[in-house]
C-alpha positions as CSV (number, residue, x, y, z in Angstrom):
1,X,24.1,-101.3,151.6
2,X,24.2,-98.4,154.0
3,X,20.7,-97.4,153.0
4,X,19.3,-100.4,153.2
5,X,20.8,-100.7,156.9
6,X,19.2,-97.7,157.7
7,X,15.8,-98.4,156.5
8,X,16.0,-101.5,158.1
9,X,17.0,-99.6,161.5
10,X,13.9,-97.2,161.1
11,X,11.5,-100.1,160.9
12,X,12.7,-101.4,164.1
13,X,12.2,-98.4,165.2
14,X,8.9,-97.8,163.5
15,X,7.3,-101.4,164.9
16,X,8.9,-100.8,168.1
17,X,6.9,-97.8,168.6
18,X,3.9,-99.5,167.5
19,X,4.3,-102.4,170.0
20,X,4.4,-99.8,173.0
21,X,1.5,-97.7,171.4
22,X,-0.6,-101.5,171.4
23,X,0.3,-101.9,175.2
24,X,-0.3,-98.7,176.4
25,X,-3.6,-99.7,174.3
26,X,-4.5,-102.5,176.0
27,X,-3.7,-100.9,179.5
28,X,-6.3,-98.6,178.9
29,X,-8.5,-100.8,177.5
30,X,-8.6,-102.8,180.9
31,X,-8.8,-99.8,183.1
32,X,-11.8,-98.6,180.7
33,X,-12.8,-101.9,181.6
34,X,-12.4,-101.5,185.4
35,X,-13.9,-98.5,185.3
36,X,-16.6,-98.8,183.8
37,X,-17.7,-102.0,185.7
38,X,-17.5,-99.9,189.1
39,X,-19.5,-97.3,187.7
40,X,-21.6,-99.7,186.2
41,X,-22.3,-101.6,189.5
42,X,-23.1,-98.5,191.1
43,X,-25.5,-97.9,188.3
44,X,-27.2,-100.9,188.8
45,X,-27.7,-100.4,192.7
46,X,-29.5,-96.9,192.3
47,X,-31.5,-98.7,189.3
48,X,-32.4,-101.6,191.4
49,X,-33.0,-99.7,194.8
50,X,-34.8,-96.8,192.3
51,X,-37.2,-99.6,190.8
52,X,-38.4,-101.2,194.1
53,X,-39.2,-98.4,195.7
54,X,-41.5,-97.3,192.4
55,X,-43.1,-100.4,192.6
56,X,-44.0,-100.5,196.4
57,X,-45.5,-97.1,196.1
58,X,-47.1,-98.0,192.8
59,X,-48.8,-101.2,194.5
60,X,-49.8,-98.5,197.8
61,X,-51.9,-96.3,195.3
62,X,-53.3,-99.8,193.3
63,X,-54.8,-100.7,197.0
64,X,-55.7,-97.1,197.6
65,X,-58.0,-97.5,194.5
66,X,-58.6,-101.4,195.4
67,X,-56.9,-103.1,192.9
68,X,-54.6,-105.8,193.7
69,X,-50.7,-105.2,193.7
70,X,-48.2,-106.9,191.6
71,X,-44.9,-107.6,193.3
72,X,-41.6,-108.6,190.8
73,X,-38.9,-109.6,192.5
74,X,-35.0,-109.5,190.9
75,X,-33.5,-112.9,190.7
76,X,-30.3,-112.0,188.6
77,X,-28.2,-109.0,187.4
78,X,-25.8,-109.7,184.7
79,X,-23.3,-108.0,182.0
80,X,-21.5,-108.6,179.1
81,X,-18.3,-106.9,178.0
82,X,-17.3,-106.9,174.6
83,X,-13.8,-105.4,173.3
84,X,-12.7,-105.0,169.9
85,X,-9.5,-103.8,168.4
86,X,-7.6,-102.9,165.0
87,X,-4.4,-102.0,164.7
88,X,-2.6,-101.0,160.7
89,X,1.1,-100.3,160.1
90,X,1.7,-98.6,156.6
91,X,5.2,-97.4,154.8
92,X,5.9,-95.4,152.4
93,X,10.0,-96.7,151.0
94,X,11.1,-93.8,148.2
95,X,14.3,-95.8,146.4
96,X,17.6,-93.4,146.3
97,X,15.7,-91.1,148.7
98,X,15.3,-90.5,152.4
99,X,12.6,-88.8,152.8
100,X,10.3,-92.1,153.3
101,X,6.8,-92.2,155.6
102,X,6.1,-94.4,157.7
103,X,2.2,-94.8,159.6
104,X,0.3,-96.5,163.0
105,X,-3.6,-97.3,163.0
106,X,-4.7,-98.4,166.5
107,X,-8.8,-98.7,167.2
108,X,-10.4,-99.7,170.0
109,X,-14.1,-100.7,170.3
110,X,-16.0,-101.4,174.0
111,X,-19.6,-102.4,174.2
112,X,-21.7,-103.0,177.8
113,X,-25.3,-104.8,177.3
114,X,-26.3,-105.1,181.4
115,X,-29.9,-106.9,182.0
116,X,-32.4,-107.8,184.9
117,X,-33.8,-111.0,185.1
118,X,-37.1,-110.5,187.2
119,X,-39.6,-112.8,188.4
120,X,-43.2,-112.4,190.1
121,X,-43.6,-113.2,193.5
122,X,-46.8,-115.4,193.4
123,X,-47.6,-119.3,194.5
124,X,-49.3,-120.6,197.4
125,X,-46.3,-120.1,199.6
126,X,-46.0,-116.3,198.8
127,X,-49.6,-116.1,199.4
128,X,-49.9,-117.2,203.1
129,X,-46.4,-114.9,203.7
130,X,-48.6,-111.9,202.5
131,X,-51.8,-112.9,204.7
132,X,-49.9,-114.7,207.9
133,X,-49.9,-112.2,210.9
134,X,-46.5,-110.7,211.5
135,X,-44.8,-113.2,214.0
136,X,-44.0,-111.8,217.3
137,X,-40.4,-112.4,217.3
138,X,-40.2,-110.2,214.1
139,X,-41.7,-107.6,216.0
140,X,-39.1,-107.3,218.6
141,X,-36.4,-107.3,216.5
142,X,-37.9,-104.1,214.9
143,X,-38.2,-103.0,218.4
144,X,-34.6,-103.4,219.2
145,X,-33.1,-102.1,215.8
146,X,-33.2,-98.5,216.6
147,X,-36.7,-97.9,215.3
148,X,-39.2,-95.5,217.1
149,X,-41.5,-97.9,219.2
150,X,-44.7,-95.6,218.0
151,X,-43.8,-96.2,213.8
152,X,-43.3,-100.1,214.9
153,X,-46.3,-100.5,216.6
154,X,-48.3,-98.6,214.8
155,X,-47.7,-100.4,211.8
156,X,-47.5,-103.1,212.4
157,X,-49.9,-104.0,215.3
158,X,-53.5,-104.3,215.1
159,X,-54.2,-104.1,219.0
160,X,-52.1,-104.5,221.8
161,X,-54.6,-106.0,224.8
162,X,-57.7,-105.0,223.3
163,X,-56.7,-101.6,222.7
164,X,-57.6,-101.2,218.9
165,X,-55.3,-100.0,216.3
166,X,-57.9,-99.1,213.0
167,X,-58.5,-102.6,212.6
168,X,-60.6,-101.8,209.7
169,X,-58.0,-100.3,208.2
170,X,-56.1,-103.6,207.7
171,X,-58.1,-104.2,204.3
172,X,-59.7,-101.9,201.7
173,X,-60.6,-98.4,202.8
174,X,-64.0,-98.7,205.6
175,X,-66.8,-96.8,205.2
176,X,-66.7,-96.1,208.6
177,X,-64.0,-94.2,210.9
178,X,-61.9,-96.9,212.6
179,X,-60.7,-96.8,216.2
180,X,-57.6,-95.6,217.0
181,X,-57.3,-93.1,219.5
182,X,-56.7,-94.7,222.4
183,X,-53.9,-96.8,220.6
184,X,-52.2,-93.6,219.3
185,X,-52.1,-92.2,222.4
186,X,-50.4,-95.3,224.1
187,X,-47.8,-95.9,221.1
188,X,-47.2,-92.2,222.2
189,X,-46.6,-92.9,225.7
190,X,-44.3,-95.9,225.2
191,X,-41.9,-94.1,222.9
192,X,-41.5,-91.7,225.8
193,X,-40.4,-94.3,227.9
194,X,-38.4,-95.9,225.4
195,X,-36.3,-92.5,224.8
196,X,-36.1,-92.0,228.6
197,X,-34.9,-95.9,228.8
198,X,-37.4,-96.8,231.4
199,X,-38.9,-100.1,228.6
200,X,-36.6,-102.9,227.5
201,X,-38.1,-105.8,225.3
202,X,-35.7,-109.0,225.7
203,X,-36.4,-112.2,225.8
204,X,-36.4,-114.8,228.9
205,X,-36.1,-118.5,229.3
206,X,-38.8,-119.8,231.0
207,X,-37.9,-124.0,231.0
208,X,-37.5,-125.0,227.6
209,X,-39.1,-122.0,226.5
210,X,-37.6,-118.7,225.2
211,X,-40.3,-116.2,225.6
212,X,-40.2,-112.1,224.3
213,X,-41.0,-109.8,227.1
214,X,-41.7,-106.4,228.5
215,X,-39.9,-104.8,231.4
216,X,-40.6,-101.5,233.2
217,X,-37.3,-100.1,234.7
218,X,-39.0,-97.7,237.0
219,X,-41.7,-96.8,238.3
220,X,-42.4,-93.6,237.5
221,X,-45.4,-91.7,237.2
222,X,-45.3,-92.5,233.3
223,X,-45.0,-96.0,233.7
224,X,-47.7,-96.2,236.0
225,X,-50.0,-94.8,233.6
226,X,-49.2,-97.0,231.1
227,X,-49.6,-99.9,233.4
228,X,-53.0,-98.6,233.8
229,X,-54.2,-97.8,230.4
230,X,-52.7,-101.8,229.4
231,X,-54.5,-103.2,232.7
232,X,-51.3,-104.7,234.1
233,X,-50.3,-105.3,237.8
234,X,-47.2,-104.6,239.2
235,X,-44.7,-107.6,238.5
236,X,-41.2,-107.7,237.5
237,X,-42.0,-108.5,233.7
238,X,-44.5,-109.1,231.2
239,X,-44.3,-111.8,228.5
240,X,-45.6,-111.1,224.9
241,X,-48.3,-113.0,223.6
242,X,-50.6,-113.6,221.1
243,X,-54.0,-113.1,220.7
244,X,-55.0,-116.5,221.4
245,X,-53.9,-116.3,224.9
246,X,-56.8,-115.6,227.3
247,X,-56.4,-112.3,228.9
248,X,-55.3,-111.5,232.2
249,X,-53.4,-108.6,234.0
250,X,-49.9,-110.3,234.2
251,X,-49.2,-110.7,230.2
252,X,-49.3,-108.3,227.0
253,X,-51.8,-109.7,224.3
254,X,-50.6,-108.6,220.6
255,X,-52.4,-108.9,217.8
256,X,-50.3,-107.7,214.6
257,X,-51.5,-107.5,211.2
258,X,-50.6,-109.2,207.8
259,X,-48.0,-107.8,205.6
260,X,-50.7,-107.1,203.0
261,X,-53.0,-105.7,206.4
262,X,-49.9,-103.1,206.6
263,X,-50.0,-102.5,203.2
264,X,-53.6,-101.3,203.3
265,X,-53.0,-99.7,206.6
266,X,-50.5,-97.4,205.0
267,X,-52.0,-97.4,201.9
268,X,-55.2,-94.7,203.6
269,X,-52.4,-92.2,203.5
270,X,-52.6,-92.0,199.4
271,X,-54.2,-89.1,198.7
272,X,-56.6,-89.0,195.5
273,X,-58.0,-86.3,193.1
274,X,-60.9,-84.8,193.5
275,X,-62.6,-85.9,190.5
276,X,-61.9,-89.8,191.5
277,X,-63.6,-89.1,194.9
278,X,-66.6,-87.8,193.1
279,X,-66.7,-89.9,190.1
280,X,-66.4,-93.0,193.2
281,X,-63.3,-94.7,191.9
282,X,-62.4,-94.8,195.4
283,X,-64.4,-95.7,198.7
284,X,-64.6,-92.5,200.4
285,X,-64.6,-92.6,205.0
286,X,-67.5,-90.7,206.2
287,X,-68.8,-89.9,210.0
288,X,-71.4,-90.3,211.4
289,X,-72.7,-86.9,210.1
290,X,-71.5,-87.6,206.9
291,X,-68.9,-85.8,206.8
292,X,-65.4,-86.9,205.0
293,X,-62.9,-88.5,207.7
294,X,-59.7,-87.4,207.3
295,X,-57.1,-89.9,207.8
296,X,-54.2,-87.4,208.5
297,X,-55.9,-88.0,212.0
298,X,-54.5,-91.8,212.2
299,X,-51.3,-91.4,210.0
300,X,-50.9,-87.9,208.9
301,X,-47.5,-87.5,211.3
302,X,-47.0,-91.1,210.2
303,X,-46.9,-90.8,206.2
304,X,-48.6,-89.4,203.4
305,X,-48.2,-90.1,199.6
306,X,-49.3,-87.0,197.9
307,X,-50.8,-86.2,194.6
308,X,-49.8,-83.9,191.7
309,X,-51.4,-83.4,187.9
310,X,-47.9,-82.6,187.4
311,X,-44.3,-84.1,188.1
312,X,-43.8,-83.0,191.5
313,X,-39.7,-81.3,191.4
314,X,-39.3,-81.7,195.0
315,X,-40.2,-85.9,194.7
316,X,-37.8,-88.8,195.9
317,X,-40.1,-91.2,194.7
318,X,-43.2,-90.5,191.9
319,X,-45.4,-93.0,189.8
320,X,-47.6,-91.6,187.3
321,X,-51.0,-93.4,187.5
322,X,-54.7,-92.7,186.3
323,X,-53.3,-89.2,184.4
324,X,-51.7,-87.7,187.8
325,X,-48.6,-88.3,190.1
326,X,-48.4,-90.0,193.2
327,X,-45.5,-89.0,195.3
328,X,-43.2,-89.0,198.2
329,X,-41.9,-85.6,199.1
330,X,-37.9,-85.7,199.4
331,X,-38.7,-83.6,202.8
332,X,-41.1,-85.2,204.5
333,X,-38.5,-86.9,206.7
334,X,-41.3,-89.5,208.5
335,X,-43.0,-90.7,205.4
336,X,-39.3,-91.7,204.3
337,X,-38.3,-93.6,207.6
338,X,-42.1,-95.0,207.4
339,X,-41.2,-96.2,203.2
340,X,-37.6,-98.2,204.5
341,X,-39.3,-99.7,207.6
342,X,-42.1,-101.0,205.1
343,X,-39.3,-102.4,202.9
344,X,-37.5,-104.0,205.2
345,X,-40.7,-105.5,207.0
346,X,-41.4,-106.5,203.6
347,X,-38.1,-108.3,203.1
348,X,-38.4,-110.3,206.3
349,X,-41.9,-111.4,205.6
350,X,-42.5,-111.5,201.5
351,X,-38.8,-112.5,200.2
352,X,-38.9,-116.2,200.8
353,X,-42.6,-116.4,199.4
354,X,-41.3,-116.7,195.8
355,X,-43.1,-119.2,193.6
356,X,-41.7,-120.8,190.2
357,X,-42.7,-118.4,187.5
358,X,-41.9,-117.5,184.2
359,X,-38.5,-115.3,184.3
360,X,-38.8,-111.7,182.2
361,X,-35.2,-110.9,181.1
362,X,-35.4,-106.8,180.0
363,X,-32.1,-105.6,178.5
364,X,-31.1,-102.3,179.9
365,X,-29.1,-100.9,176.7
366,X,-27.9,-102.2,172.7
């Protein structure tokens, strides 16, 4: 009786061992849970943010080379968890003995299967986004987010009262030089007087009319100048306008390009191999002597995508295309504020252009 008492008293003891071995299991179980979901999620943001930026510079270097850009857009993230567990007692009872054996099996199995849904940005609606000039009102808010007012408008603006920006540029890659100097030079000038706060852009009720405007601070030498190259009299402000407005010394005509006008613009800066110059894969800007134009003179300080027959080490961004790399350099510090002001100008313009499209679901893992 004694001994049976006492086995009876070690498998208590035995199963209630084995009850706080299964939770202190589980605990862990959901903090493996927990913690993998955080790192997870902070996976999927560097994927995600990783993946757009590939394909922006991808579809750069597929203008550069004039083939039309493909844009996918990512409509859903999602994740499954699965968790699976075994747990085994086993005993071992010797009779007229105490040297009995007793046993725990606990196993834990955890399985993650993320995915992207993705879907092409295409349809009629997406279309006129991508070829619609870049409304005004977008314009300033660029202005007055912090951004350098040469990158804004130099991007993003095709001429600002007849002062040309390389219109031609706006497309596939000219034969012909474009025009530009004159523009560059002003965008230099009103940056100047943006650091030195002498320019504010608002905007002013006028009726029942909220118009975006222009307004000199000061009258320094500076401003005067700039007055001068835009053809403006003096007067307290100037309103913004578009290009449809006739042209007269007391308002600033803008003309802005398209979001896929900016793409091309930008898209000069791709350099390409030799042997695709000569072989004419790609339209090549000559002088009037002949001679190859070098766009570095319109966007070198601006933004370049450089080229590599090998992976480039010091790259934040490459794409392998046509048998050689096409990169952004992790220290050219304009190219990379260029590359997020793109982004987000294409977010504002592109992101509610989506069409209904067939859905690609792509799991990320088994």
């Amino acid at each position: 009786m004694k001994i049976c008492n006492l086995e009876n008293y070690k498998l208590k003891k035995i199963f209630l061992i084995f009850f706080v071995f299964l939770m202190l299991g589980f605990s862990g179980c959901s903090s493996l849970v927990e913690s993998s979901f955080k790192k997870s999620s902070i996976g999927f943001n560097r994927a995600l943010q990783y993946s757009t930026s590939k394909q922006m510079l991808l579809n750069l270097v597929r203008l550069r080379y004039d083939e039309s850009p493909v844009f996918l857009e990512v409509t859903s993230i999602s994740t499954q968890y699965n968790f699976e567990g075994t747990l085994s007692t086993s005993a071992t009872l010797k009779k007229d003995s105490a040297e009995n054996s007793y046993g725990i099996g606990v196993g834990f199995g955890y399985a993650e299967k993320p995915t992207f849904t993705f879907a092409p940005l295409q349809g009629e609606k997406f279309a006129r986004r991508l070829l619609s000039p870049i409304p005004i009102d977008h314009l300033i808010l660029l202005l007055n987010s912090g951004w350098r007012v040469d990158r804004v408008l130099r991007i993003c603006v095709q001429s600002i009262n007849g002062i040309p920006n390389a219109p031609t540029a706006s497309g596939p890659t000219p034969k012909s030089p474009p025009k530009y100097k004159r523009f560059l030079d002003l965008a230099y000038k009103l940056e100047e007087l943006r650091k030195e706060g002498l320019i504010k852009f608002f905007y002013l009720k006028q009726g029942h009319k909220t118009i975006p405007v222009l307004k000199f601070t000061n009258a320094t030498s500076l401003v005067k100048e700039v007055k001068k190259i835009l053809g403006l009299k003096d007067a307290p402000y100037y309103p913004i306008v578009g290009p449809e407005y006739q042209k007269n010394p007391w308002v600033i005509r803008i003309e802005t390009r398209s979001l896929i006008g900016v793409l091309f613009y930008l898209s000069q800066a791709v350099e390409v191999p030799q042997e695709d110059i000569k072989a004419k894969r790609v339209v090549q800007t000559v002088d009037s002597e002949g001679k190859p134009f070098s766009w570095d003179l319109v966007l070198g300080d601006l933004f370049k995508v450089r080229v590599s027959s090998s992976f480039p080490k010091d790259a934040l961004i490459a794409v392998k295309y046509r048998g050689h790399w096409f990169y952004i350099s992790d220290t050219d510090i304009s190219t990379k504020s260029t590359f997020i002001l793109l982004q987000q100008l294409f977010a504002m313009e592109a992101s509610k252009g989506k069409g209904s499209a067939p859905i690609l679901t792509l799991p990320l893992g088994d």
